[in-house]
N, C-alpha and C positions, 0 to 999 in steps of 0.2 A: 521255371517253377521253383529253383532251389536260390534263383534272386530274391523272389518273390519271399519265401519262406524267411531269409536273412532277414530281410527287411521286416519284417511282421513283428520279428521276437524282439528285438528293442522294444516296439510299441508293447507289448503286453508286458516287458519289464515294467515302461512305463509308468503303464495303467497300474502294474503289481507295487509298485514304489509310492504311487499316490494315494492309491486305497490304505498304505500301512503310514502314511505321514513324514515319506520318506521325500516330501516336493523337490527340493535340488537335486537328487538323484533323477527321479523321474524327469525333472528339466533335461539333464544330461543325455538318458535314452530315449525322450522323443526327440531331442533337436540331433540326436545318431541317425535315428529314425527317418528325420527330412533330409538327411544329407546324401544318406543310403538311393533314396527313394525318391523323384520330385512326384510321383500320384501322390505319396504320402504329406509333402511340404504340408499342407494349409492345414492339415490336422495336425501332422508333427508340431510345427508352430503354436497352432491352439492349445496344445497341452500345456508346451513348454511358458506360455503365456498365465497358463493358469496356474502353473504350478510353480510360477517365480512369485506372483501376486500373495499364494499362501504361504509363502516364501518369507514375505515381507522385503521383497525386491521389485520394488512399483519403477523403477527407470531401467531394469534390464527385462522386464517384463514387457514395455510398453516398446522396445525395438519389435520386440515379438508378436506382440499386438498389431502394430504398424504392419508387420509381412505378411499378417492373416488376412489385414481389412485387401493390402494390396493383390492377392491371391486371386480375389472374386467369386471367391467360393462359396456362396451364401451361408450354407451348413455353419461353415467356421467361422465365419463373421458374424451370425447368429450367436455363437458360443462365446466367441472371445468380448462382446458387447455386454455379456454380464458381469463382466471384469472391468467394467467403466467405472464405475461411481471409483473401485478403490484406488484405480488408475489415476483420475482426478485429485482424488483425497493427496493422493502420495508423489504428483508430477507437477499439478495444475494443467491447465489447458493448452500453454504454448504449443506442445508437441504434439495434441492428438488433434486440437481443431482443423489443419489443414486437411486433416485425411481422413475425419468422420465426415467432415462436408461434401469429399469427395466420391469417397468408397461407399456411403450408405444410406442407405431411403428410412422412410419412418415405419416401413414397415418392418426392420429390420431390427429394429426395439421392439422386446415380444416381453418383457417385463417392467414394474415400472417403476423402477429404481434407476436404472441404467435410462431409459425415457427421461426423465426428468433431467439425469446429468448430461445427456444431450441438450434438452433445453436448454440448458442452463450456461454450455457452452457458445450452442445459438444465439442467446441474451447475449455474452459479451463480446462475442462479432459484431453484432448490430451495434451497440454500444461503441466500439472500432470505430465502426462505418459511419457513426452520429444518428443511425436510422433508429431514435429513440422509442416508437412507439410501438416497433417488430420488436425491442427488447422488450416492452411492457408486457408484451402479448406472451415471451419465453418464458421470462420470470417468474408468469405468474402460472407458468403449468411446471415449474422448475420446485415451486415454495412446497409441491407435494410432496417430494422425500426429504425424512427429516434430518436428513447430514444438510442440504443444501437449503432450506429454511431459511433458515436465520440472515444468510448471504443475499440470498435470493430478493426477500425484502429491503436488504441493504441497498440492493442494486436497483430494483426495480422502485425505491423511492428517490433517487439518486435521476433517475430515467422520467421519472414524475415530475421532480422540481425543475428539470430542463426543458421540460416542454410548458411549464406555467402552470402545471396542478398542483399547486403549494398545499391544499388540502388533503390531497390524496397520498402525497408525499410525508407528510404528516404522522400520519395513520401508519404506514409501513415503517417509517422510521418508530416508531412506538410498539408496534409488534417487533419488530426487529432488536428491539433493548430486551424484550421479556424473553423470546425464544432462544436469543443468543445466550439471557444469564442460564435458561435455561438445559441448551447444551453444552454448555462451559461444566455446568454439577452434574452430568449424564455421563460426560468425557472422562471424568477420573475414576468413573466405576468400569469402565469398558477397558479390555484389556487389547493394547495394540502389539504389537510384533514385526520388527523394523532393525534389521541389524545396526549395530550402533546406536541404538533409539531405545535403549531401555525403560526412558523416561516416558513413553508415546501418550500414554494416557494422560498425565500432567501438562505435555507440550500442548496436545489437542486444547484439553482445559483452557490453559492461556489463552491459545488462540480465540477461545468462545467469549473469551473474559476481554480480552484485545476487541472483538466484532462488537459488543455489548458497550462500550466507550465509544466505540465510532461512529456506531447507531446513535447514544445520544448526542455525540458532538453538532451529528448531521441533522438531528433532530433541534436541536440549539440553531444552526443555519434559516432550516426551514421558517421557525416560526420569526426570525431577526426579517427575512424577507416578506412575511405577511403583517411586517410593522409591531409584531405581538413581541415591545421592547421588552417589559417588563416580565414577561411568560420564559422569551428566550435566556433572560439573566436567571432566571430559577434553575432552568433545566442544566447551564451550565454551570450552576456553583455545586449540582451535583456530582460533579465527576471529581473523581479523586485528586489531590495535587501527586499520589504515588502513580500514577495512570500515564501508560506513554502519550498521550496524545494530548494532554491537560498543557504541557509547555506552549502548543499553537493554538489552544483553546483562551488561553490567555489571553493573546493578542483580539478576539472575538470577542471574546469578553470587555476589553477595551471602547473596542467599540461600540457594545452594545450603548453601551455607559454614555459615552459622546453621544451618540442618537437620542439618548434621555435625558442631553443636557447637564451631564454631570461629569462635568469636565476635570473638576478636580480626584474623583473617580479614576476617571479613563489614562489620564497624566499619574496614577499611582498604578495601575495596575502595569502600563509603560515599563515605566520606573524599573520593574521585578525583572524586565529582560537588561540590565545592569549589574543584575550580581553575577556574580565569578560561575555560578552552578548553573545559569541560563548563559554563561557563556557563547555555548554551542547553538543555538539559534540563529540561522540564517531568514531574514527575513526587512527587506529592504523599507516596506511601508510599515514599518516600526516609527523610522524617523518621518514616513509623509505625517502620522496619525500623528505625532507628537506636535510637529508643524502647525497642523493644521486646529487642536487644541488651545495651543496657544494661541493661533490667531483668530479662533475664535472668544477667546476671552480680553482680545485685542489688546497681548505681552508680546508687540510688537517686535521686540530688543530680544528675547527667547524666541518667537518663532525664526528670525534670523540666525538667531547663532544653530539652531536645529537644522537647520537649511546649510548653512557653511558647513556643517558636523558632517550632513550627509552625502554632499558634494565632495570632501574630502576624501572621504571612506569609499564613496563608490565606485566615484574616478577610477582611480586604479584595478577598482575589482571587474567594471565592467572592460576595460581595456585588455584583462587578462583574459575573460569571458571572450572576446573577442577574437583574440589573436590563437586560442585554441581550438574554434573552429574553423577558421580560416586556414591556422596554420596546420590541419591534419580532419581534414574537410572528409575523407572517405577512409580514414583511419581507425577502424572499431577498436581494433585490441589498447592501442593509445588511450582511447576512454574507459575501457574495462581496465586498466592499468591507474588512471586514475580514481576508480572509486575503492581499489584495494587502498592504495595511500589514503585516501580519505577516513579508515577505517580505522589507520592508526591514532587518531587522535592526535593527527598533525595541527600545529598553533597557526601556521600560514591560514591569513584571511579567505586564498581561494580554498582551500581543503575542506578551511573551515567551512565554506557556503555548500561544500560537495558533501557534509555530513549530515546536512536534510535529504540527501539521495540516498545514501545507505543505511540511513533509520528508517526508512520507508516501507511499510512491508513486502511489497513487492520485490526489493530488493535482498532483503532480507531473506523470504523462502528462494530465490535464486541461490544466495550465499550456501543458506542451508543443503540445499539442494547438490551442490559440489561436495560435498562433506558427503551426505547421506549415499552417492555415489562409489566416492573412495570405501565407504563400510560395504557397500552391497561388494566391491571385488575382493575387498579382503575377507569377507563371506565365503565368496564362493571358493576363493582357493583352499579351502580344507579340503576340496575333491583334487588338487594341482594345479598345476600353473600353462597347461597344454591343452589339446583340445577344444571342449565346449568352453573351461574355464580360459584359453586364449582367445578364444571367439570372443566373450565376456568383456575381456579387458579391452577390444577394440571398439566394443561398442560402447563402455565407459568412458574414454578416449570422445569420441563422438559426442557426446551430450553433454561433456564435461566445456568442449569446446565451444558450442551451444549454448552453454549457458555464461559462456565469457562474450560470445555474440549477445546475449540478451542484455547484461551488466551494460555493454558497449553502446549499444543502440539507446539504454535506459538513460543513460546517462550524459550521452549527447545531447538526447531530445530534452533532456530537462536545460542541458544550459543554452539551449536553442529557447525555452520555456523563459528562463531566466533573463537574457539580452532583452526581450522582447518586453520583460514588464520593467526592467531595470529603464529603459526608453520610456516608457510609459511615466514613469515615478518621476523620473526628469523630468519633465511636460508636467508633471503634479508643482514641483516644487519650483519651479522656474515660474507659474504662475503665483501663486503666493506670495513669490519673490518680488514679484509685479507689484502688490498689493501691498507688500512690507514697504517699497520705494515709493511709491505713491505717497504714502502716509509720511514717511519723514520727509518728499517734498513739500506736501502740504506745511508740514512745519513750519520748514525753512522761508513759508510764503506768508507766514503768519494765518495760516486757517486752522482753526482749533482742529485734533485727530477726534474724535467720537470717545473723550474720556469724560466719565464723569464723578468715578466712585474712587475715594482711597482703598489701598491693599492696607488687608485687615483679617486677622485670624475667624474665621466663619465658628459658626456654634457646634462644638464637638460632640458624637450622639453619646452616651454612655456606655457603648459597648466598645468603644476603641480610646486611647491613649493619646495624646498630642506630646510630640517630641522634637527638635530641633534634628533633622536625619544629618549622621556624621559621614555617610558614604559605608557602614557597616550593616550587610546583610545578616536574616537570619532565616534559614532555611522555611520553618513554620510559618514567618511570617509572609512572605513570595505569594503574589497574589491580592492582599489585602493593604495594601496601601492606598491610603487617598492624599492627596497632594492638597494642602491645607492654602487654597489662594480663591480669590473671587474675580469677577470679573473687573475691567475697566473700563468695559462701553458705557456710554453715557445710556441712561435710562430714556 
C-alpha cells in the first residue's frame, strides 16, 4: 500500500506540472512514475509523451510514443495517437511507420487529425512498396487535415501519373500549387515552439513555399507527358529563377523546347548549366540533350565533340561511382560520411555529383533533424544532466545514429540510382555516336549527308538582343538564352 502510494504522487506531480505549463517537469515525474511502477509504464509513458510534444520536443517524445504503442494498452495508445499529426510535423514518418502498422488498428484513431496522418503515412508505404493505387486510396482520405493537404496531393498526383491518369494527376498537382501557397501565408501567423527553432513559423512558411514550386514543377511534368508542349513551357517559366528547384526545372524546360522543335531554344537554355553559379548541378543527360540537339539539327562535328566532352567527364565519375560501392558494399556510415563532405562544397567532380543528394529535401530534414536533436538535449539539461535528463541523452544518441543510418542508406541508393542511368546515357550516346560515323562514312563514300541549308543568323524576335557570347555569364540572364543557329538538314 505504501509502494503503491509512492508511486501515485509522481503521477499527480505530473498531472500538477502540466495543468500549470510546467511540460518538462511533468515529463520528469511521469517517466519517475513508470520507472517506480511497471502498472503505471503505459500511462507514465503517455504523459511523458505528451508533455515532451508541448514541450516542442517531437524526437524525445516519439521514443515515448513508441513504448506506449508497444505497451498494448489500448487506453494509452488511444491517448498517445492524438500526438500523431505533431509527431509527423516534427520527425517525419521514418520512425513511427514501422510501429503504427504494427501496434494499431483503425479503430484506434478516434479523432481525425491524427486519422488522417495515419493515412498519410499508409500512402507513403504503399508508395515504398510501388502499390500505387492503395496510396491513392490514403492520400485521398489524408488531403482532410489541413497540415497534410497540400502534400497529400503532391503525392497522391505523383501516384496518378504512375499509373497513366495524367489527367487526374493534373488536377491534384494544381490544387496542390494553391493549397501549398496557401499554407506557406497560414504558417507565418501560427506560432511554433521547437527549442532551438525560434524561427518555426518562417521555417514551416518555406517549407509551404518549397511544396508550392514542386507542385508546379510536377505539374509542368505532367502536362510535358500528355504532349500539352506548349501549356507545359508556361507553367514552367512561372517558377521563379530564386526558387530551389527552378536549377533542375531548367533542364525540363530544355526539353520541352526540343519537343517543340526549337532547338536553338533548347541549345541556350543548355547553355545556362555552364556558368560558374550552375556549377553545382549534377546531371549527366545535360550532355545526352545537348548531343542529341545537335544532331538533330544534323551539327554533326558538335554533336561529336558533345559526345567526346561526355565520355571524358563521365568515365572517371562512373568508375569512382563504381568502386564505392563495391569497395564498401555493406558500409552505411562510409556513405553517411560521404554526404557530410559533400556538404562542404567540395570542387571534386564525385562530391560534386553527391551535392544533388544533400540539396534534396529529404536529406535536408534528416540534416536538420540531427541539429533539432542536439537543441531538444540541451533543452532538457536545465533540469541536470542525471536522471530522466540521462535517460534523454541516450535516447538522443539513438535517433542521432538513426538518422546517420538514413543519410547512409540515402545516399547509397541514390549512387546505385546513379550507375544505373549513367549505363543508360552510354547506350544514349554510343548510339548517336553510331549515327555521327555513319554520316562521315558516307562522306568519305562520296554520298551527299542530308545538308541542304547554309548556317545563317535566324530573325531575332524584338524582345531579346543578338550578341556574339564571349563565355561571360550573367546571373538575370540564366535561363533565357537561345542559341542563334538553324538547321542543316536538307529540306
Amino acid at each position: 500500500m505504501i509502494f503503491a502510494l509512492v508511486a501515485f504522487m509522481p503521477m499527480q506531480e505530473s498531472l500538477r506540472a502540466f495543468e500549470h505549463g510546467h511540460y518538462l517537469q511533468a515529463a520528469r515525474y511521469a517517466f519517475s512514475a513508470a520507472q517506480d511502477n511497471e502498472r503505471q509504464q503505459s500511462e507514465g509513458y503517455a504523459r511523458v509523451t505528451e508533455s515532451l510534444v508541448r514541450e516542442g520536443m517531437p524526437y524525445m517524445a516519439t521514443y515515448f510514443f513508441i513504448r506506449t504503442l508497444q505497451s498494448g494498452n489500448r487506453q494509452s495508445t488511444q491517448k498517445v495517437l492524438r500526438e500523431l499529426p505533431a509527431l509527423l510535423r516534427g520527425v517525419g514518418s521514418e520512425f513511427l511507420k514501422p510501429f503504427l502498422l504494427k501496434y494499431t488498428q483503425y479503430e484506434d484513431y478516434n479523432d481525425r487529425a491524427s486519422l488522417a496522418a495515419w493515412m498519410f503515412i499508409a500512402g507513403k508505404s504503399a508508395m515504398l512498396h510501388e502499390d500505387y493505387e492503395k496510396a491513392i486510396m490514403h492520400f485521398g482520405n489524408a488531403i482532410h487535415a489541413p497540415d497534410l493537404e497540400a502534400e497529400s496531393l503532391f503525392l497522391r498526383g505523383t501516384a496518378q501519373v504512375l499509373v497513366g491518369r495524367l489527367h487526374e494527376g493534373v488536377r491534384d498537382f494544381e490544387a496542390c500549387r494553391d493549397r501549398a501557397q496557401g499554407a506557406a501565408s497560414a504558417a507565418l501567423s501560427r506560432d511554433t515552439k521547437t527549442p532551438g527553432d525560434s524561427h518555426g513559423s518562417a521555417r514551416f512558411a518555406q517549407q509551404g513555399q518549397e511544396l508550392k514550386e514542386r507542385c508546379q514543377a510536377a505539374l509542368g511534368r505532367a502536362l510535358y507527358e500528355l504532349e500539352s508542349f506548349d501549356q507545359a513551357a508556361n507553367v514552367f517559366q512561372m517558377i521563379d529563377k530564386k526558387s530551389i528547384v527552378w536549377p533542375e526545372i531548367l533542364f525540363e524546360e530544355a526539353w520541352t523546347a526540343y519537343r517543340r522543335s526549337m532547338f536553338g531554344q533548347s541549345l541556350g537554355k543548355l547553355m545556362s548549366y555552364r556558368s560558374p553559379l550552375l556549377a553545382f548541378i549534377y546531371n549527366p543527360e545535360i550532355g545526352v540533350l545537348r548531343a542529341q540537339a545537335h544532331l538533330a539539327l544534323c551539327h554533326y562535328q558538335d554533336a561529336m565533340q558533345e559526345i567526346k566532352l561526355f565520355e571524358q567527364q563521365m568515365t572517371p565519375l562512373g568508375s569512382s561511382i563504381r568502386h564505392a560501392l563495391e569497395s564498401h558494399e555493406h558500409d552505411l556510415p562510409f556513405f553517411a560520411s560521404l554526404g557530410k563532405q559533400a556538404l562542404m562544397m567540395n570542387r571534386d567532380p564525385f562530391m560534386q555529383m553527391l551535392g544533388s543528394v544533400v540539396r534534396s529535401p529529404y536529406y535536408q530534414r534528416l540534416s536538420v533533424g540531427e541539429s533539432r536533436i542536439q537543441h531538444e538535449l540541451q533543452h532538457a539539461r536545465t533540469l541536470g544532466t542525471h536522471g530522466f535528463v540521462g535517460f534523454l541523452q541516450e535516447v538522443g544518441h539513438f535517433f542521432t545514429e538513426s538518422l546517420h543510418a538514413f543519410e547512409g542508406i540515402l545516399v547509397k541508393n541514390t549512387l546505385v540510382d546513379y550507375n544505373a542511368e549513367l549505363i543508360e546515357n552510354f547506350d544514349k550516346m554510343s548510339f548517336m555516336k553510331v549515327e555521327v560515323l555513319k554520316v562521315a562514312s558516307d562522306s568519305l563514300q562520296n554520298i551527299k549527308p542530308a545538308v541542304g541549308v547554309n548556317m545563317r543568323t535566324p530573325s531575332i524576335p524584338t524582345s531579346m538582343l543578338y550578341w556574339t557570347f564571349n563565355g561571360e555569364f550573367w546571373s538575370d540572364e540564366l535561363g533565357d538564352y537561345v542559341v542563334a543557329t538553324t538547321s542543316a538538314c536538307a529540306h
